[in-house]
N, C-alpha and C positions, 0 to 999 in steps of 0.2 A: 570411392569407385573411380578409378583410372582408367582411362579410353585412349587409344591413338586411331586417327581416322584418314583418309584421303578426299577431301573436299574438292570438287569439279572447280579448275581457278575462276571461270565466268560463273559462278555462283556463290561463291565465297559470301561476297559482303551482305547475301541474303542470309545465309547460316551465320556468320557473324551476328547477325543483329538481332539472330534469335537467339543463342547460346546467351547473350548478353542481355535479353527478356528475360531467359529463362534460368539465369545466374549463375551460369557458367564459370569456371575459372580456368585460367590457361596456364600450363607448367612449364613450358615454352615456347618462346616465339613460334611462330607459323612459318615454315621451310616453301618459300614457291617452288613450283616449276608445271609440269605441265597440270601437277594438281598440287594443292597445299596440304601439307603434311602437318597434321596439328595433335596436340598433344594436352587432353584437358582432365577435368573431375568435375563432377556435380556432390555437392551437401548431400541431395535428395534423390533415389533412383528413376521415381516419377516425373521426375522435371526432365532427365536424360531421354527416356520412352517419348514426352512429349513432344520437345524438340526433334527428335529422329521422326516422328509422325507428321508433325508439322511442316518437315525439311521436305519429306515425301511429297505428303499433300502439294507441296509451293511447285515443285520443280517434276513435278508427273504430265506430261503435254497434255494436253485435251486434245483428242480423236472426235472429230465431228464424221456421224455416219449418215448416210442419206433413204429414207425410208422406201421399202419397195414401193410398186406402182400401186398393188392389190392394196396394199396399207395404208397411201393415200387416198385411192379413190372411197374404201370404206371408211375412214374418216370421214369426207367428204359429204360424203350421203348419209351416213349412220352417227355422225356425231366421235366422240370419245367412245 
């Protein structure tokens, strides 16, 4: 299974480090510029899936939201 991808350059050496957990191989070097252009394979299609989930997972921001008032106050009184 052969893959060519665009890697965000300020994230790179986080997807590095997992491709490389997750025993990646690279067919050639990695091309910078505004994103790194990389060119690999996995043995395994499942190790591919998990790293792309993984990468996700790492680099999705977390949205903190703040509860309305009715939802605090009935917390408040009423417990959970």
């Amino acid at each position: 299974m052969e893959v060519t991808d665009y890697i965000p350059r300020e994230n790179f050496n986080l997807w590095y480090g997992l491709f490389k957990q997750y025993q990646g191989r690279l067919l050639c070097n990695p091309i910078c510029g505004k994103r790194v252009y990389v060119k690999y394979t996995f043995k395994d299609a499942e190790n591919y899936t998990i790293l792309q989930q993984e990468f996700e997972r790492l680099t999705t921001p977390i949205i903190e939201t703040k509860s309305g008032l009715f939802k605090r106050l009935k917390r408040r009184f009423f417990g959970k």
